[in-house]
C-alpha positions as CSV (number, residue, x, y, z in Angstrom):
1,X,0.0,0.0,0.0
2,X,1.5,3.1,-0.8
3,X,1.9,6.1,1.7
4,X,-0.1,9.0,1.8
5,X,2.2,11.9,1.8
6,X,-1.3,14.6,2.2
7,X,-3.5,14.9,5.0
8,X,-7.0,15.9,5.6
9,X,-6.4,18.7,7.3
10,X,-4.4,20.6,4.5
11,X,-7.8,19.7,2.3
12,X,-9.9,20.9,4.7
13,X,-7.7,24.3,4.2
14,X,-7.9,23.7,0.3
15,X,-11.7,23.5,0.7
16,X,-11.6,26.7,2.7
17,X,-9.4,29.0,0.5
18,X,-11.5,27.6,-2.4
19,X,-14.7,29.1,-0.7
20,X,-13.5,32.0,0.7
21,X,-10.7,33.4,-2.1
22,X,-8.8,34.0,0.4
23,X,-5.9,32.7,3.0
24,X,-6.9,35.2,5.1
25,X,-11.0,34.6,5.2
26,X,-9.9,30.9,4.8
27,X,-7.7,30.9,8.4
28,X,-10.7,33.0,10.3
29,X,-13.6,30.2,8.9
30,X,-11.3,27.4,9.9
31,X,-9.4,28.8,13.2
32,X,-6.3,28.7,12.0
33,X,-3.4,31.6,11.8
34,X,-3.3,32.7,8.1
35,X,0.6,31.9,8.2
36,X,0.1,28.1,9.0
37,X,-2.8,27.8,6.1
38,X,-0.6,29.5,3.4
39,X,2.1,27.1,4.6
40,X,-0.5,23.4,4.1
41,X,-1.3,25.5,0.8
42,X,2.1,25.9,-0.2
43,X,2.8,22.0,0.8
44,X,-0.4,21.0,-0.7
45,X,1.0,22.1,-4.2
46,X,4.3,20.7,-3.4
47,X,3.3,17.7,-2.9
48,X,1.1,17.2,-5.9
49,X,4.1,19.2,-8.3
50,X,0.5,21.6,-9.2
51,X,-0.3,25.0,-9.1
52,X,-3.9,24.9,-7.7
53,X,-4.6,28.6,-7.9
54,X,-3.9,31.5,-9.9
55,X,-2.9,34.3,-7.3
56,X,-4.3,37.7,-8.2
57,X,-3.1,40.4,-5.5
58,X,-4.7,38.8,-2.4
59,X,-6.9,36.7,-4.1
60,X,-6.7,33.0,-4.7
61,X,-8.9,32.0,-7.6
62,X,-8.5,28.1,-8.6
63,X,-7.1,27.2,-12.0
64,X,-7.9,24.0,-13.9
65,X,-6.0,22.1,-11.2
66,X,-7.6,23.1,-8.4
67,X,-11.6,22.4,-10.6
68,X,-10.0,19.1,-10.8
69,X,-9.2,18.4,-7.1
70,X,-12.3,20.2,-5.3
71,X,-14.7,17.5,-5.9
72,X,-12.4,14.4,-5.1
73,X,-11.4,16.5,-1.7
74,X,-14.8,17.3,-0.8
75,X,-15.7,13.6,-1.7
76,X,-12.6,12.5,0.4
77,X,-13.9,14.6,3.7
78,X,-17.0,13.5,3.2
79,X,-15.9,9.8,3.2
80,X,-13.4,10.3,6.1
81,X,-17.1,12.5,8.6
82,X,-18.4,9.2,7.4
83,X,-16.3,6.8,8.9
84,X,-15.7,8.8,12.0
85,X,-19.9,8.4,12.5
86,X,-19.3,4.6,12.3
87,X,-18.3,4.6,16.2
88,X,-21.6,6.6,17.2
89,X,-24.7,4.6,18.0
90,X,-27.0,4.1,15.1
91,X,-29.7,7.0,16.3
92,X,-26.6,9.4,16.7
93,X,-25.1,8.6,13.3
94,X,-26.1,11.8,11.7
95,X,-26.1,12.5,7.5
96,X,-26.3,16.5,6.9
97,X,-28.8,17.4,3.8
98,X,-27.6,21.1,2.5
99,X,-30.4,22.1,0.2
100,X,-30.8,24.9,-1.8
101,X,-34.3,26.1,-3.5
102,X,-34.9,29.6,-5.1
103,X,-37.3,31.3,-3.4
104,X,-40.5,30.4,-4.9
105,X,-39.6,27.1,-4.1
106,X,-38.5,27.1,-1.0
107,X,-41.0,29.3,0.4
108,X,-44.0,26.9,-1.1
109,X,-42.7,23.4,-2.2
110,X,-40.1,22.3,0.1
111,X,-41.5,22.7,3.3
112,X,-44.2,20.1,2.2
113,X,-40.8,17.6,0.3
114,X,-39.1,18.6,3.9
115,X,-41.6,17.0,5.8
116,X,-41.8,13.6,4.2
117,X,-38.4,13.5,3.5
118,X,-37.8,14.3,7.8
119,X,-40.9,12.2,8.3
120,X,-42.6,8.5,8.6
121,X,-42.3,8.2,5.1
122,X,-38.4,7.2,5.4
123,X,-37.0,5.0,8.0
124,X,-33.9,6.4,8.7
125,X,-35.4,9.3,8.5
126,X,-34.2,9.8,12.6
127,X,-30.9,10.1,11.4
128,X,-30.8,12.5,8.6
129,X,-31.3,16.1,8.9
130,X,-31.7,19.2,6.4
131,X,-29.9,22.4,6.1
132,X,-32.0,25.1,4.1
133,X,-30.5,27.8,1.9
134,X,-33.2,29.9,0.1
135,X,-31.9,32.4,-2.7
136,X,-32.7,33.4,-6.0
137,X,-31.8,31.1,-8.9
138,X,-28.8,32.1,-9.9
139,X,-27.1,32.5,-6.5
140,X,-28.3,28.3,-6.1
141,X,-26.7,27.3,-8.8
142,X,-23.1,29.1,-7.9
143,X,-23.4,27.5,-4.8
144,X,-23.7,24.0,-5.6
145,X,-21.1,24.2,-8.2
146,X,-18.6,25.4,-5.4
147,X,-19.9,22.2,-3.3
148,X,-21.4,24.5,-0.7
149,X,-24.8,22.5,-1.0
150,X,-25.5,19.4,-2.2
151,X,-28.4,19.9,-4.1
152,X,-29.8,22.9,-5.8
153,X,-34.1,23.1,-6.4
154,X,-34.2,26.3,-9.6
155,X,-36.8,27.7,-11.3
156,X,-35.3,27.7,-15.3
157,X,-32.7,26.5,-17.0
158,X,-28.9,26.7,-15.7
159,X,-26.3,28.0,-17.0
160,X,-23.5,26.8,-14.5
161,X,-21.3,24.3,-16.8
162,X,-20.4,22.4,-13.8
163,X,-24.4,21.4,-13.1
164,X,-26.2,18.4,-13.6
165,X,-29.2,19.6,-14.9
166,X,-32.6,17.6,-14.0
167,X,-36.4,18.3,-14.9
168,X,-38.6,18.3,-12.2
169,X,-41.7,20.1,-11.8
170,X,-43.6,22.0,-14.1
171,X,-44.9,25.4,-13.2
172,X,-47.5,28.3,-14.1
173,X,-46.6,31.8,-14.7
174,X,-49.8,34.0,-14.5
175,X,-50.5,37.5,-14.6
176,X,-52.3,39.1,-11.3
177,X,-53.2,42.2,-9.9
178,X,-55.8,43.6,-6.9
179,X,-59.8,43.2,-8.5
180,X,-59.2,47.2,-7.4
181,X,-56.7,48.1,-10.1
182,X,-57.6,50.7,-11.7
183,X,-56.9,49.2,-15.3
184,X,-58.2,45.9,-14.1
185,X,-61.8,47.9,-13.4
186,X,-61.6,49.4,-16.5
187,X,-61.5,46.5,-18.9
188,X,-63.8,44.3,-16.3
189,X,-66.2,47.3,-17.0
190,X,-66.2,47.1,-20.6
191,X,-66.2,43.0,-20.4
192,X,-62.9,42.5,-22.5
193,X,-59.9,41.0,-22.1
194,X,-56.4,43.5,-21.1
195,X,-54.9,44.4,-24.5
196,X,-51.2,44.4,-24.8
197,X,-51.3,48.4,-25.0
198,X,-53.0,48.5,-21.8
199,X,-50.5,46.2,-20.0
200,X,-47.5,48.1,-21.8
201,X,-48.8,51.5,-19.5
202,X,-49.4,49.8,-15.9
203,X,-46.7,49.4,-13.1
204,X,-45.1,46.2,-13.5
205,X,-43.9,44.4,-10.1
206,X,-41.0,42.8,-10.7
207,X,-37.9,40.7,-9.5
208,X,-34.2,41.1,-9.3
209,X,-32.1,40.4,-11.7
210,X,-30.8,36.9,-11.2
211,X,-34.0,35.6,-10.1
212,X,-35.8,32.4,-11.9
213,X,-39.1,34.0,-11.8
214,X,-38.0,37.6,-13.6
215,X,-36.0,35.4,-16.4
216,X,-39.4,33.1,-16.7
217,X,-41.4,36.6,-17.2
218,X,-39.2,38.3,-18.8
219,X,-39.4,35.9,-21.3
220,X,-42.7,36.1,-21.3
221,X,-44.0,38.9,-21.0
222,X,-41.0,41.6,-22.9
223,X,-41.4,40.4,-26.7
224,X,-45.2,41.9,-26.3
225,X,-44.3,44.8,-24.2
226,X,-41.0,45.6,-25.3
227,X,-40.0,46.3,-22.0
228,X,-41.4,47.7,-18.6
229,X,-42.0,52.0,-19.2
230,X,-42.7,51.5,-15.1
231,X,-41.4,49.2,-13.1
232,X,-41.2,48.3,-9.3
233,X,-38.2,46.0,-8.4
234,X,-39.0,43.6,-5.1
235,X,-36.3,41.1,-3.8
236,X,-39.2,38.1,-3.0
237,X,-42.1,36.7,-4.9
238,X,-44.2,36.9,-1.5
239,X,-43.5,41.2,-1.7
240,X,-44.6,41.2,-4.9
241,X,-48.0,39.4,-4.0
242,X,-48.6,41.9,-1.3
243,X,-47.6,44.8,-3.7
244,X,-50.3,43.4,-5.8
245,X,-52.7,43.0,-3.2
246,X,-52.8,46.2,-2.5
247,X,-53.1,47.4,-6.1
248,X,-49.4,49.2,-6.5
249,X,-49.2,47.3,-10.1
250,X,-49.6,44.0,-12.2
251,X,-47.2,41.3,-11.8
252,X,-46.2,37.8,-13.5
253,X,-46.1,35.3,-10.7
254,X,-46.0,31.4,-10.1
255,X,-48.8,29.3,-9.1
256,X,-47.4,28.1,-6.0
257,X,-47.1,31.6,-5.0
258,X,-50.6,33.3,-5.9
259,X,-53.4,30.8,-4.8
260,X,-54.1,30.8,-1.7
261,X,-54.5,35.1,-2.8
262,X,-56.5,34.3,-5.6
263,X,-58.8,31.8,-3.5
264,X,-59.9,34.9,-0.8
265,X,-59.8,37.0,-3.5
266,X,-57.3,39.7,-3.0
267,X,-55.6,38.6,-6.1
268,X,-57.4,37.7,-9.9
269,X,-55.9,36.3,-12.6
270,X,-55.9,38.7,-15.2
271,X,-57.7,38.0,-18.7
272,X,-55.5,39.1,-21.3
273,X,-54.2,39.2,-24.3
274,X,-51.0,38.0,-23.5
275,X,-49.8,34.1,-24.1
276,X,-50.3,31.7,-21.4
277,X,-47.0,30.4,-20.1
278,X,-45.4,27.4,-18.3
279,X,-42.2,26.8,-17.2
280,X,-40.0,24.2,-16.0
281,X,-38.4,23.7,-12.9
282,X,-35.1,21.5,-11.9
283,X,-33.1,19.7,-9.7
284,X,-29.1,20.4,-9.7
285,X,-25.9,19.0,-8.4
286,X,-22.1,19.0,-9.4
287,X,-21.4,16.6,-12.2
288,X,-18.9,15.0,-9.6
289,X,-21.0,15.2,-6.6
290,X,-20.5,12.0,-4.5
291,X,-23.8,10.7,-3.8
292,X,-24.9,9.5,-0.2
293,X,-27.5,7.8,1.2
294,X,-29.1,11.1,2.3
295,X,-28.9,12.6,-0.8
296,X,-30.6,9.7,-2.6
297,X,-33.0,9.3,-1.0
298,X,-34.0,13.1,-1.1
299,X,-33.9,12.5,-5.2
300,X,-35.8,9.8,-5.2
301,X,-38.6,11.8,-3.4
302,X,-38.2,14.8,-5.4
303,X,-38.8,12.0,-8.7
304,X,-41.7,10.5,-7.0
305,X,-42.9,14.4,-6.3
306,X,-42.6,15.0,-10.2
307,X,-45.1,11.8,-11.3
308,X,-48.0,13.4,-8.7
């Protein structure tokens, strides 16, 4: 057997100056001086004969070397948490689940995944818990390409070249506003559908940039409008329901977010003549992601989910 000339711990350090960007923000996260982890970096890249990052200034960005090694170290300290649980007893032998979900989805499709994943449905379920990280699309993605969670829940496409990319579910973009709005009243009045020119003049509510839901409506909605002449930005899909509640403009919102409005009527689906539109929603993780038991078992409720 041959002799293992690297350690854990300088991976560990690897891991964390991969995150961070940093030996500095790398020996704070870790609680180590920022001497001794450029030292393990510097033996780290002796022992493998490879530069793993390109310095820039302060910064440590990782070249193709270091793409290489990040998943086989994470998968390696994964392995090594893994066998140190083997000596706890079998209700203490914990597997950590980091999810992420954009916001739409984990503010209304999780929780509900979350509780039969945590629940009877599983019987190890005891022994597996779930770390939540809620965000817009974009921000998911980046994050489960740098190994930071294990699986990523998007609204859209991604465009991270490191991402498995998955269907899942399927989703309704609608457009909504208060039964108050003023334009709303006006065309209910006259018993016809919004026209386009109508809907080019109100106050759009919309999302940041970066978010699932504004690429879904942009998408949707600009080739009629040819953009927004007024616009309100909001960081959450549940701000922009409010907004539109209380009549401060129309807005292009999921399903999952609007009916339980539309149901008590502060919120109607507009009539219009814009195109109805569906969108697809996915499941993401690192092309090199080590799968555990945890994690499979999440995707195979998150493919049962899909068939329902």
């Amino acid at each position: 057997m041959d002799v293992l000339r690297l350690t854990l711990r300088q991976l560990q350090i690897f891991m964390a100056v991969a995150r961070t960007g940093s030996t500095a923000s790398a020996a704070e996260a870790i609680a180590l001086s920022q001497s001794a982890t450029s030292s393990a970096i510097n033996e780290l890249e002796r022992l493998l004969s490879l530069r793993l990052f390109d310095r820039t200034g302060r910064r440590l960005l990782l070249n193709d070397n270091g793409r290489a090694l990040l998943p086989r170290a994470q998968a390696l300290l994964e392995g090594a948490v893994d066998v140190e649980r083997m000596g706890l007893a079998p209700e203490e032998q914990l597997q950590m689940l980091r999810i992420g979900a954009s916001t739409t989805l984990g503010n209304h499709v999780l929780p509900r995944l979350l509780a039969e994943y945590l629940g009877d449905r599983h019987a190890k379920a005891a022994s597996w818990h779930a770390r939540l990280a809620v965000n817009n699309s974009a921000e998911i993605c980046a994050r489960v390409a740098a190994f930071e969670l294990d699986i990523g829940l998007i609204e859209g496409p991604s465009h991270e070249p490191a991402l498995e990319v998955n269907p899942w579910l399927r989703d309704e973009l609608v457009l909504v506003a208060s039964p108050l709005h003023a334009t709303v009243q006006s065309a209910k009045g006259s018993g016809r559908p919004l026209s386009v020119d109508e809907l080019r003049k109100a106050v759009w509510l919309v999302r940041e940039q970066g978010s699932g839901t504004r690429e879904a409506s942009d998408a949707a909605v600009l080739p009629h409008l040819g953009g927004y002449q007024r616009s309100i930005e909001l960081g959450s899909s549940e701000a922009i329901r409010s907004a539109a509640a209380l009549g401060l403009g129309i807005a292009s919102l999921s399903r999952f977010v609007i009916d339980d409005y539309v149901r008590d009527g502060r919120l109607i689906v507009l009539d219009s003549a814009m195109p109805h539109t569906e969108r697809q929603c996915y499941w993401v993780v690192h092309r090199d992601k080590h799968f555990t038991p945890a994690l499979k078992a999440f995707v195979t409720l998150l493919e049962s989910s899909a068939k329902v």
